[in-house]
C-alpha positions as CSV (number, residue, x, y, z in Angstrom):
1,X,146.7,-4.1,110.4
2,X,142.6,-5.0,110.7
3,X,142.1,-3.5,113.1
4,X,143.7,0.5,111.8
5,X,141.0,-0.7,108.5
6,X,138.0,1.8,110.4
7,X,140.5,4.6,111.7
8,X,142.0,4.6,107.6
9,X,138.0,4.8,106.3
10,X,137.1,7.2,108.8
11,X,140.3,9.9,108.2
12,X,139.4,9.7,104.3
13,X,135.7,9.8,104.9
14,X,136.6,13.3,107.1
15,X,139.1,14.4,104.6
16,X,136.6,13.8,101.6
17,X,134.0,15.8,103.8
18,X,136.6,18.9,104.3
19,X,137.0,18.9,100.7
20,X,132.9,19.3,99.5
21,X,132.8,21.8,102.7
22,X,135.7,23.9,101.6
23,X,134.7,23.9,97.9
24,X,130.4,24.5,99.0
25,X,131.6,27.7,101.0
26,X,133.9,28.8,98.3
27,X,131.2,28.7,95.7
28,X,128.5,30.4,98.2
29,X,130.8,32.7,100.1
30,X,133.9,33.8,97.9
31,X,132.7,33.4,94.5
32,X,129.6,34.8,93.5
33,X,130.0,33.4,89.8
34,X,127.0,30.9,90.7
35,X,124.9,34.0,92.2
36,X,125.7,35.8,88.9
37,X,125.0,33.2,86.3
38,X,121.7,32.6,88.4
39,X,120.6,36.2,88.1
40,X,121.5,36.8,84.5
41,X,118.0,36.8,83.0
42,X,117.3,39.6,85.4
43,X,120.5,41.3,85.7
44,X,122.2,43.4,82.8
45,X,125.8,44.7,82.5
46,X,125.9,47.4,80.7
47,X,129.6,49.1,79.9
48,X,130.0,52.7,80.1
49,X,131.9,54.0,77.4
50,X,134.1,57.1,78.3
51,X,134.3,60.2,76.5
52,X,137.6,60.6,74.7
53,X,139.8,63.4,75.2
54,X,139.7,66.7,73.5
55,X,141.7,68.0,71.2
56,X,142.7,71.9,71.1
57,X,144.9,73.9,68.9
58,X,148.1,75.7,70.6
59,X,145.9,78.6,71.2
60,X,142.8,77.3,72.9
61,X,140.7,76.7,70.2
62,X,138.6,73.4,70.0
63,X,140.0,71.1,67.2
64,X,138.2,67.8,67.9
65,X,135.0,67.3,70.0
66,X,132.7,64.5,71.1
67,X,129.1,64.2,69.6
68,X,126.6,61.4,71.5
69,X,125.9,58.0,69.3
70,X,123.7,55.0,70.3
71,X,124.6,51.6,69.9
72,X,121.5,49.2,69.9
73,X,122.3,46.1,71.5
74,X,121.0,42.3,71.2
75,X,121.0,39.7,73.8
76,X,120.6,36.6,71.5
77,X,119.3,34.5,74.6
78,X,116.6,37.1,75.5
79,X,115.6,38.6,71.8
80,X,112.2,37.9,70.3
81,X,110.7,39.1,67.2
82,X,106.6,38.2,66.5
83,X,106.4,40.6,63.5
84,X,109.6,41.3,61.8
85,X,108.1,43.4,59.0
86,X,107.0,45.5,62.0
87,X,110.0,45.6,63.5
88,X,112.1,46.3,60.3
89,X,109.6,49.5,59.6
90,X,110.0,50.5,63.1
91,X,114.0,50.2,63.2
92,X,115.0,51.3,59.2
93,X,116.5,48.1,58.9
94,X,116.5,45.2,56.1
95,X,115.9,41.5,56.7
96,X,119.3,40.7,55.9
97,X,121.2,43.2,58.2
98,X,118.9,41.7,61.0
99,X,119.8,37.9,60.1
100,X,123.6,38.5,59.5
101,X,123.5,40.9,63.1
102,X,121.6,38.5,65.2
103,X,123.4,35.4,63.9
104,X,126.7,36.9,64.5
105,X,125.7,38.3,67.9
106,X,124.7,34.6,68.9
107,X,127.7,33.1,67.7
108,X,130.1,35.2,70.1
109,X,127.8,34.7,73.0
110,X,123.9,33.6,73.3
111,X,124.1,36.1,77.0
112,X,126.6,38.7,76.0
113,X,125.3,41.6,74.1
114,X,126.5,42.9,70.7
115,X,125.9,45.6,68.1
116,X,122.8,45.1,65.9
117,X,122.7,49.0,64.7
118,X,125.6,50.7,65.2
119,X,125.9,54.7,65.5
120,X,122.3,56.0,65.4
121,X,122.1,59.5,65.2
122,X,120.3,60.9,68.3
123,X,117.4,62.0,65.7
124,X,116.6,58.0,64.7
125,X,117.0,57.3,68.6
126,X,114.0,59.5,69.5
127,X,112.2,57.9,66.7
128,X,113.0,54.2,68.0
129,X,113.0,54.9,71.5
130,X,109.5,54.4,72.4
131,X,109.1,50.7,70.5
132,X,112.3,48.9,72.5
133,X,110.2,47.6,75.7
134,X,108.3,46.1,73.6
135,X,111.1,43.6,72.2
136,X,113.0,41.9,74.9
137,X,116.5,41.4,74.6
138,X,117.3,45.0,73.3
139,X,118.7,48.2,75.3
140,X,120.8,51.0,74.1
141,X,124.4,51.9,74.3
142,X,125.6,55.8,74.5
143,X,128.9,55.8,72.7
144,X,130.5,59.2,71.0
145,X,132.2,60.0,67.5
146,X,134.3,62.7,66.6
147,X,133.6,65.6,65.4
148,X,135.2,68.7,64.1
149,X,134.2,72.3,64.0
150,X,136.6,73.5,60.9
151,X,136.8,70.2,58.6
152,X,141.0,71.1,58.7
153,X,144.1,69.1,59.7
154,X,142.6,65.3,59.0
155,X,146.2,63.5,58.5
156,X,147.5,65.3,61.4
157,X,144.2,64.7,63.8
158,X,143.9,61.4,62.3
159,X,140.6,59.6,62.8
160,X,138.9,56.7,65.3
161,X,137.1,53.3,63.7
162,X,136.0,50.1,65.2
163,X,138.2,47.9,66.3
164,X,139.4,44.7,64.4
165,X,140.3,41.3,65.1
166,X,144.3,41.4,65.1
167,X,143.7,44.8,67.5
168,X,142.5,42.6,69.6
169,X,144.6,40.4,69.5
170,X,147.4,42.4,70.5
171,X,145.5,44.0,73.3
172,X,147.8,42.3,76.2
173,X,145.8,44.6,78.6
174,X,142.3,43.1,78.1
175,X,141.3,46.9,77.7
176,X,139.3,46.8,74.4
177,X,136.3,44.4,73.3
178,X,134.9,43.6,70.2
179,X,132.8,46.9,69.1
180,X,135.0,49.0,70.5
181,X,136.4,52.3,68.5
182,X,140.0,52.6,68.6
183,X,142.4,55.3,67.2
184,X,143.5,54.6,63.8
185,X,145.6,57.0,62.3
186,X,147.4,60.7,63.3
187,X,147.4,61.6,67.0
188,X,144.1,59.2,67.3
189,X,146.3,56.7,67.4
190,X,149.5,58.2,68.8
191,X,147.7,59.0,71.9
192,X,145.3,55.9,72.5
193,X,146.4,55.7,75.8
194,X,145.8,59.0,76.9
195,X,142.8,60.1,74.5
196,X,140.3,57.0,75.4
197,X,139.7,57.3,79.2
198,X,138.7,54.1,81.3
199,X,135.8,52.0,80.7
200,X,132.8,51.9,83.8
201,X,130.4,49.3,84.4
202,X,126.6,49.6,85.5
203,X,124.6,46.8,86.4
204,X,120.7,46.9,85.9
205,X,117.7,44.9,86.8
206,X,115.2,44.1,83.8
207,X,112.5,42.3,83.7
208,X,111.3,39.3,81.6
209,X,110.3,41.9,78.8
210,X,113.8,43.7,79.0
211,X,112.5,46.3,80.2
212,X,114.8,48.5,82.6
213,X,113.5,48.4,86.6
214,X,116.6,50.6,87.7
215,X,120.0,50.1,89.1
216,X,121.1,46.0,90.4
217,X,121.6,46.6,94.1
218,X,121.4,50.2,93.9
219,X,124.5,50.6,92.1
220,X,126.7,48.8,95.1
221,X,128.6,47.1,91.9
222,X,128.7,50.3,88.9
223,X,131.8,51.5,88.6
224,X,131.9,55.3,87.2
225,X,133.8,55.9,83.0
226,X,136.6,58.6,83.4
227,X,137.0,60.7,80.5
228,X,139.8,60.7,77.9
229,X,142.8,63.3,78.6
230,X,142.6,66.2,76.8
231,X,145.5,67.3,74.3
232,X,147.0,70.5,73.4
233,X,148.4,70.1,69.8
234,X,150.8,72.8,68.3
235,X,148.5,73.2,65.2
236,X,147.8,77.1,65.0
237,X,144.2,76.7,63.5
238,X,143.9,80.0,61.9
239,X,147.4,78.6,59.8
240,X,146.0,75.4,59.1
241,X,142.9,76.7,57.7
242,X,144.5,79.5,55.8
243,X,147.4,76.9,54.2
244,X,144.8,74.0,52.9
245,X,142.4,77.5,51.6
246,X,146.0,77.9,49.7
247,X,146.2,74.2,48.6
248,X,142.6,73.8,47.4
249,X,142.9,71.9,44.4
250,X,146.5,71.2,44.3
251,X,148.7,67.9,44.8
252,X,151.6,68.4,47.9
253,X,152.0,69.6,51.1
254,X,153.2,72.0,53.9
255,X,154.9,72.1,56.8
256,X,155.6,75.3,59.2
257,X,157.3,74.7,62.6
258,X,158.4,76.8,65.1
259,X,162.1,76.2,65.0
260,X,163.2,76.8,68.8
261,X,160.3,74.4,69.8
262,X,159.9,72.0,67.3
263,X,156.4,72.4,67.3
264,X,154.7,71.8,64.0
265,X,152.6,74.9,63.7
266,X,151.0,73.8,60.6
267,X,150.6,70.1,58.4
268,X,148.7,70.3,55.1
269,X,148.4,67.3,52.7
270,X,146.6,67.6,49.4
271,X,144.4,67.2,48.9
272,X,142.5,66.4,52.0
273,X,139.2,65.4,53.1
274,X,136.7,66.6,55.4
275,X,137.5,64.6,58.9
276,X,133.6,64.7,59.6
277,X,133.5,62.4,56.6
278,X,134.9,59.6,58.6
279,X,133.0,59.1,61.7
280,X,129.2,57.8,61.7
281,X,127.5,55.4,60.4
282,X,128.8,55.7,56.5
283,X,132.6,55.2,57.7
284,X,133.2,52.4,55.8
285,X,132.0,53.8,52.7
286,X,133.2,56.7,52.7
287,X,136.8,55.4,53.7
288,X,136.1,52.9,50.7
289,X,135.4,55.6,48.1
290,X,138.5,58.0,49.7
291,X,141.2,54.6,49.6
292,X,140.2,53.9,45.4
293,X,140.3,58.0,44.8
294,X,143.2,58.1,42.3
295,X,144.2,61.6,43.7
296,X,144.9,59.3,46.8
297,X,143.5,62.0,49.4
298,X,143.9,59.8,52.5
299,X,147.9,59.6,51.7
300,X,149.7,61.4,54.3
301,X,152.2,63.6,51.9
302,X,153.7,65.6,54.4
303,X,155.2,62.3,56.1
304,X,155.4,59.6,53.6
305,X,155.7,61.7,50.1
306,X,159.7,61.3,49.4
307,X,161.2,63.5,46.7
308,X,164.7,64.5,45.4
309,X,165.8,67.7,47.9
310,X,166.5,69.6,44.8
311,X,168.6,72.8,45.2
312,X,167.3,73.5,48.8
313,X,170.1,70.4,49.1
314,X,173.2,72.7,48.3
315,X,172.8,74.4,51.8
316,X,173.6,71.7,53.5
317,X,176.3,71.0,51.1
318,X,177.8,74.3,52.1
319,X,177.5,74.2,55.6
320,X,179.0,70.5,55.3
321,X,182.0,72.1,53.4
322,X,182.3,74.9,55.6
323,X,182.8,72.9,58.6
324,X,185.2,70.4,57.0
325,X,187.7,73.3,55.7
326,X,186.6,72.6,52.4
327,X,184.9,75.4,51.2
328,X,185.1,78.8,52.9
329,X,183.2,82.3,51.9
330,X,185.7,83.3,49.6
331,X,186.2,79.5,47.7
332,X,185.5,81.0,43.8
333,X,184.1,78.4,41.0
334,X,183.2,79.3,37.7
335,X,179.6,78.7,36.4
336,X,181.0,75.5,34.1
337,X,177.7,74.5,32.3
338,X,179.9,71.4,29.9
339,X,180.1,69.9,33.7
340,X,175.8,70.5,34.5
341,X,173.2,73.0,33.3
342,X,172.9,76.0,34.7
343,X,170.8,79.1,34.0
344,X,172.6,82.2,33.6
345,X,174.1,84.4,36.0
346,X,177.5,86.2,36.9
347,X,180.5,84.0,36.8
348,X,182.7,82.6,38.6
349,X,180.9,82.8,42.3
350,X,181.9,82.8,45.5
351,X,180.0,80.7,48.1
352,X,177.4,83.8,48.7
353,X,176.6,83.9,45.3
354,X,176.6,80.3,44.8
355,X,173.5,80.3,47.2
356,X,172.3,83.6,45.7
357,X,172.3,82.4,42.0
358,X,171.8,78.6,43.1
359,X,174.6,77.6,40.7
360,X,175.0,74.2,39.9
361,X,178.3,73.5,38.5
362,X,179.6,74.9,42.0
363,X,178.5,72.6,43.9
364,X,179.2,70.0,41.0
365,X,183.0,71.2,41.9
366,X,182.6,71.8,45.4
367,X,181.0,68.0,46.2
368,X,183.9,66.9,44.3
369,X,186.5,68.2,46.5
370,X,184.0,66.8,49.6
371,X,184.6,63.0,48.4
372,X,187.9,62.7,46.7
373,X,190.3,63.7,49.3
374,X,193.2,61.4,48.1
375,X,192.2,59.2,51.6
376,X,193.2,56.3,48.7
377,X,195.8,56.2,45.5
378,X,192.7,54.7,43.5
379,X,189.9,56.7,42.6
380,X,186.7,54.1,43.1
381,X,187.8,53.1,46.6
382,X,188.8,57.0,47.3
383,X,184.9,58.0,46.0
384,X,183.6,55.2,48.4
385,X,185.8,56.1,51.3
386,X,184.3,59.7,50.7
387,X,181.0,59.5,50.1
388,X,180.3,56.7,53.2
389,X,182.2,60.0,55.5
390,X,179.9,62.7,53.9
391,X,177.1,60.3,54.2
392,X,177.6,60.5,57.8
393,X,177.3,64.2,58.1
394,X,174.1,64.2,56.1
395,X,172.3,62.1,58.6
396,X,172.6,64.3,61.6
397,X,170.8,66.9,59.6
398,X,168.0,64.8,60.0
399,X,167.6,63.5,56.9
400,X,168.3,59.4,55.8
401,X,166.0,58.1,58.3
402,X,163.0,59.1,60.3
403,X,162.5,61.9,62.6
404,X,160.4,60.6,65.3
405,X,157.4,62.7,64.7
406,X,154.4,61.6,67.1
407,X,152.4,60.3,64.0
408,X,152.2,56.4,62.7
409,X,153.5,56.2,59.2
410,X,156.4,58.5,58.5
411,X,159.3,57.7,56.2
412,X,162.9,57.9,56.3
413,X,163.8,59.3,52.9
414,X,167.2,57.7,51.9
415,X,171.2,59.7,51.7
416,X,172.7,56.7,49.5
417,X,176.2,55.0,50.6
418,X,178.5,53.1,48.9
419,X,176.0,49.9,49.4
420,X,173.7,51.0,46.9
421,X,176.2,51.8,43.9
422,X,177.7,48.7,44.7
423,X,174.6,46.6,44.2
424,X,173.8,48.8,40.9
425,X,177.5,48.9,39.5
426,X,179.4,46.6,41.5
427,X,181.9,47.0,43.7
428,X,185.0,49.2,42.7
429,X,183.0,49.6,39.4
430,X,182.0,53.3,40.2
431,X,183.3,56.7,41.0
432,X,182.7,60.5,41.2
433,X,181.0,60.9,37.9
434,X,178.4,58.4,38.9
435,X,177.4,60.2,41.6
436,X,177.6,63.8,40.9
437,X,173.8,64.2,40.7
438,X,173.9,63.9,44.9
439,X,175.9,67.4,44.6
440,X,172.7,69.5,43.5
441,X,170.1,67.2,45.4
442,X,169.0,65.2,42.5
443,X,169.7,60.8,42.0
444,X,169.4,58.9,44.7
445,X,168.6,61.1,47.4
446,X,165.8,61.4,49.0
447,X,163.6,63.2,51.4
448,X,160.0,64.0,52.8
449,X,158.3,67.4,53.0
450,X,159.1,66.9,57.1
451,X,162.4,66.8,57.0
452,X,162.7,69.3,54.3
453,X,160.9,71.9,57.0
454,X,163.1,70.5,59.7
455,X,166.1,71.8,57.7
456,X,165.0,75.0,57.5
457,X,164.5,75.0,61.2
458,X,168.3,74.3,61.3
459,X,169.5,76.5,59.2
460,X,167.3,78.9,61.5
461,X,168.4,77.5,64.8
462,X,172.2,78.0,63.4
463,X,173.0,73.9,64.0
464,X,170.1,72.0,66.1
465,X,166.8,71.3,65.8
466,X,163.9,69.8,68.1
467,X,162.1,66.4,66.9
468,X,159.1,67.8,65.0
469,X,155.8,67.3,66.8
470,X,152.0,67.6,67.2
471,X,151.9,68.0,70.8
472,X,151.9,70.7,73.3
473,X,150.5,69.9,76.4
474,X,149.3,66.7,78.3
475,X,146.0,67.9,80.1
476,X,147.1,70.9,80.1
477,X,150.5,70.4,81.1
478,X,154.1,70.9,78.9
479,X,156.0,69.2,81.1
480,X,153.8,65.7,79.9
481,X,154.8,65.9,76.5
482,X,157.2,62.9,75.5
483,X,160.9,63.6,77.0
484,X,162.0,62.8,73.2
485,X,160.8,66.1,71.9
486,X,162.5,68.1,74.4
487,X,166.4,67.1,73.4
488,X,168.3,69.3,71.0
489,X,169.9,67.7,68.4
490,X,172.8,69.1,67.3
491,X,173.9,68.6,63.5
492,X,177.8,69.0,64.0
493,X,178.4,72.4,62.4
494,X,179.3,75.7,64.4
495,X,177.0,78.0,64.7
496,X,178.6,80.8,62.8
497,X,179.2,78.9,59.8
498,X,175.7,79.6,59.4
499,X,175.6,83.6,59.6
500,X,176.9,84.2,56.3
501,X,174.2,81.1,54.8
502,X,171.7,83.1,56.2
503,X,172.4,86.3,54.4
504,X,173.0,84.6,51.3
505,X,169.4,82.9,51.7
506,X,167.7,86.5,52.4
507,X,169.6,88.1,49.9
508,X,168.3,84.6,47.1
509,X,164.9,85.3,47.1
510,X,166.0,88.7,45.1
511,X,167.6,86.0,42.6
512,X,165.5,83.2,42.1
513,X,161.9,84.3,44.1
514,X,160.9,87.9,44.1
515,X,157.3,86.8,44.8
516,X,158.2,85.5,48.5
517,X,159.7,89.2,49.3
518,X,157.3,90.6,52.2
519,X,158.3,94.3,52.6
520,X,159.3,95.2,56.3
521,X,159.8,91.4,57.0
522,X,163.2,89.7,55.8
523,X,163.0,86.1,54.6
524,X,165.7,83.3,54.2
525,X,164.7,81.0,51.9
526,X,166.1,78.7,49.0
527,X,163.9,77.3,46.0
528,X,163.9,74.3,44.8
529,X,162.7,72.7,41.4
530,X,162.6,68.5,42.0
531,X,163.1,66.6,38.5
532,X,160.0,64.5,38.0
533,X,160.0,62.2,35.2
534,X,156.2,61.4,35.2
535,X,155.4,65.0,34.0
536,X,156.5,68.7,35.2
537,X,158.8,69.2,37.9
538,X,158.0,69.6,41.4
539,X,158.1,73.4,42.7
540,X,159.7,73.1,46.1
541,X,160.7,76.1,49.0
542,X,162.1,76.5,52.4
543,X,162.1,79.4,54.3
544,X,162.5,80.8,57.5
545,X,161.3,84.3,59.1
546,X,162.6,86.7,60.7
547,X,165.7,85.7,59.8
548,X,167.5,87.3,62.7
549,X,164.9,85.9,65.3
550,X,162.9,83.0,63.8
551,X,159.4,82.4,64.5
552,X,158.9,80.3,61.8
553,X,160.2,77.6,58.9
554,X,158.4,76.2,56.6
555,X,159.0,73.9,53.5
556,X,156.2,73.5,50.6
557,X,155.6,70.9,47.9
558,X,153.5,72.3,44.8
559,X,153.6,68.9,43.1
560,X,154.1,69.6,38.9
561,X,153.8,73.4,39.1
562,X,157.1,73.6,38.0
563,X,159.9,76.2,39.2
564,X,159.8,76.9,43.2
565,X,159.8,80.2,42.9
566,X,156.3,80.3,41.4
567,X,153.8,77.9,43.7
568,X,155.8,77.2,46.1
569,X,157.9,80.6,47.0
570,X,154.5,82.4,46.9
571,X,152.6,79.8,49.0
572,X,155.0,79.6,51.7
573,X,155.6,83.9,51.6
574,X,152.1,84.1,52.2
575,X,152.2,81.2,54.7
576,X,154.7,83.4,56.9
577,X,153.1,87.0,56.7
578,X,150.0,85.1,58.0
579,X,151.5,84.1,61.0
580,X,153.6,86.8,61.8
581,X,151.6,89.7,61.0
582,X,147.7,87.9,60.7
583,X,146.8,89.4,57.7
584,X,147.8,89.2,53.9
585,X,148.7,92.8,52.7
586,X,149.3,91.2,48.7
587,X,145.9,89.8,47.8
588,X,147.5,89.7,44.1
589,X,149.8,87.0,45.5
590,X,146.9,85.3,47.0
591,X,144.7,85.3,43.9
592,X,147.7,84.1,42.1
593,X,148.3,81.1,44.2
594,X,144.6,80.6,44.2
595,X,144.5,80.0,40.4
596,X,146.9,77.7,39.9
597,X,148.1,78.5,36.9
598,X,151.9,78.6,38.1
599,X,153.7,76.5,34.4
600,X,152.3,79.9,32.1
């Protein structure tokens, strides 16, 4: 056993030896970390932020643009101020933005840069240009904002801010980095993925003074930014700018979609803001001073705003009845106002004039027959049996849940089942006469200006409709768009139940909204007043035009202008002749809606 003593020393002195030459020609050879953390006082990395993507209106038209920003940026390790007034004069900054910047630049990293004065304007970068070689430890950053050349469609556009801490966090992909802009709202953030491009990297010698002596290695290591992909949304520009000129001023929103497409042509919420106001250096406060406005202009109406359907509801209580056997043209009720109020108009009605005249008690009786079909001997279980089956019809309409619209932030609405009046009455403890209100739209049901223009994209499409989106093309290609908004949905009622619904809704605006009548262009529409116990009534219209070959359907919201043949029936009228014909041949109308005097 002695004598193996040497050979045992000797293979472990040999192996030892193996292991410091394999690790020395790792760190020399295959990793240059050591080489890197050796040149850092002369080496800069400098990330090249890529344009974002474009954003262009169905037509063409530029919607949302890039304009050049600089960042300046602080190397803690290599910063030195001798004359801080100086430097404060020289850079329009206070003592206390430069100690609460540099001391939170040093503690995330002493070698890594960070912001010290975000988003100068190219104006204050030619002023400061000339005075950063003489402080070491500084060098610019060219990153973009967006900009807008009409100040129109800000909820659907959306907007881009800095990134924040639980963004990061949730970045599994290691793309973003603190100072980073990220989408935040509308198609920003819908299409992150597409509209931010891919970060580059260039590497740059400086000297001791900071001061730039060209490329590291003449660019061997720089890796070129690729620009953003650029979108083609469905917005018509010319309509969205003439809709929020008709919705200066007011409280609701808008909607028009092309109903064989589902592309949303126009989305107005009021009111709205400038979307120039939210990029730049005041961002934060002016995001501040828009979030406390009590007329709550960054709320996105046209997707999150959820009121009672009102009468536009009794179409889809007809077609529901129509398809069941329940109703058919010739199904006669007499205008019963001891069952619900009513305002006058021949009686009894068929159908046709049910939708004409907008009669309540008809559907009062018609709704009845939908939910107690004698399924059961006793009445509160018969009720629940019936409405859970309507309830199921409702929600292929679209409505009860949300659409899928390529926008964060939309709501569902609600079509109430028997769970609800359980919880409020308890079980077997309610019946038909609770529940009537659902017959003319009103109680528990409810719905957002979206899915209210959706509607009237079915009842133009004669039983389908196509998710309701922002987006046309994927750099220039239609094929790109998500597969989700190319797949009809049908709502389970054939398509000629719907011929005689659309005469009757052409034939209503002679009954309850002359003002939408457009002479040589015929209109199916419905009005709609939705109660509102804070104040007056909600004015509400859906439409669609031509009615025998739609191009259009739209739904409007005139928020406590009372009946929907006032605000809303004129907005929506002059809505459509703008589209279809391009010019407004009733400038009475438009002065009239301009006004806003629609409750006198």
């Amino acid at each position: 056993m002695n004598d193996q003593r040497p050979v045992v020393v000797i293979i472990l002195i040999l192996l030892v030896g193996f292991v410091l030459l394999t690790k020395l020609f790792s760190i020399q050879v295959l990793d240059d970390s050591f080489m890197k953390r050796a040149e850092r006082n002369a080496v800069q990395r400098v990330v090249d932020h890529p344009y974002r993507g474009l954003i262009y209106d169905r037509n063409g038209k530029l919607l949302v643009y890039n304009n050049p920003i600089f960042d300046l940026m602080v190397v803690p390790k290599e910063f030195n101020v001798e004359d801080t007034t100086r430097f404060l004069n020289l850079f329009g900054i206070t003592k206390e933005h430069l100690i609460e910047k540099y001391t939170a630049a040093k503690k995330y990293s002493s070698v890594k840069p960070s912001p010290l004065i975000k988003q100068i304007s190219t104006t204050d970068f030619a002023k400061m240009q000339d005075f950063l070689i003489d402080y070491p430890g500084l060098f610019i950053m060219t990153r973009s904002v967006r900009s807008y050349p009409e100040p129109i469609a800000a909820h659907a556009l959306g907007y881009i801010g800095e990134i924040n801490a639980r963004q990061l966090e949730r970045d599994s992909a290691h793309y973003y980095s603190q100072g980073d802009y990220v989408g935040l709202s509308g198609m920003e953030r819908f299409y992150e993925d597409d509209l931010r491009g891919e970060k580059g990297v260039k590497y740059k010698m400086v000297n001791v003074r900071g001061i730039d002596k060209g490329p590291f290695k003449d660019g061997e290591y720089d890796t070129a930014s690729v620009a953003g992909i650029n979108l083609t949304s469905t917005i018509d520009r010319e309509l969205q700018l003439y809709g929020e000129m008709l919705m200066q001023g007011k409280t609701g929103s808008v909607v028009a979609i092309e109903p064989k497409s589902g592309e949303i042509l126009a989305m107005i919420s009021a009111p709205f803001y400038d979307p120039n106001d939210l990029t730049g250096s005041e961002f934060g406060k002016t995001y501040t001073r828009l979030n406390k406005d009590p007329q709550k202009p960054l709320f996105n109406r046209p997707i999150m705003a959820m009121y009672p359907p009102g009468s536009i509801f009794k179409i889809v209580q007809s077609l529901i009845g129509l398809q069941d056997g329940i109703l058919t043209p010739e199904t006669t009720f007499a205008c019963n106002k001891s069952l619900v109020a009513c305002h006058n108009h021949p009686s009894p009605v068929n159908l046709f004039g049910a939708i004409r005249n907008s009669c309540n008690p008809y559907y009062h009786q018609a709704f009845r027959r939908m939910i107690n079909r004698e399924v059961s001997s006793n009445t509160f279980k018969d009720t629940e049996i019936g409405l859970d089956d309507w309830r199921e019809k409702v929600l292929k309409f679209g409505l009860g849940g949300r659409l899928g619209v390529d926008i964060v932030g939309e709501k569902g609405g609600d079509v109430p089942s028997s769970r609800l009046y359980d919880k409020f009455y308890g079980e077997g403890r309610w019946k038909y006469s609770t529940i009537y209100s659902l017959s003319i739209g009103q109680g528990e049901l409810q719905v957002t200006p979206l899915q209210m223009a959706n509607l009237a994209a079915v009842f133009a499409n004669k039983g389908y409709y196509y998710t309701p989106h922002l987006i046309k093309a994927v750099d220039g290609d239609p094929s790109q768009i998500p597969a989700q908004y190319r797949v009809k949905n049908e709502v389970g009622v054939d398509a000629h139940h719907f011929d005689m619904v659309q005469d009757a809704m052409a034939e209503a605006l002679y009954g309850t909204a002359t003002r939408a009548i457009i002479k040589d262009l015929v209109i199916a529409g419905k009005t709609g007043t939705a109660q509102n116990p804070h104040g007056e009534d909600h004015s509400v219209f859906v439409a669609f035009a031509p009615k025998d070959d739609p191009k259009i359907a739209i739904a409007v919201y005139v928020e406590n202008a009372g009946w929907g043949g006032r605000a809303a029936a004129s907005t929506a009228s002059l809505m459509i002749e703008k589209y279809i014909k391009g010019d407004i041949t009733r400038p009475e109308l438009q002065d009239y809606v301009l006004a806003g005097n629609f409750i006198y």
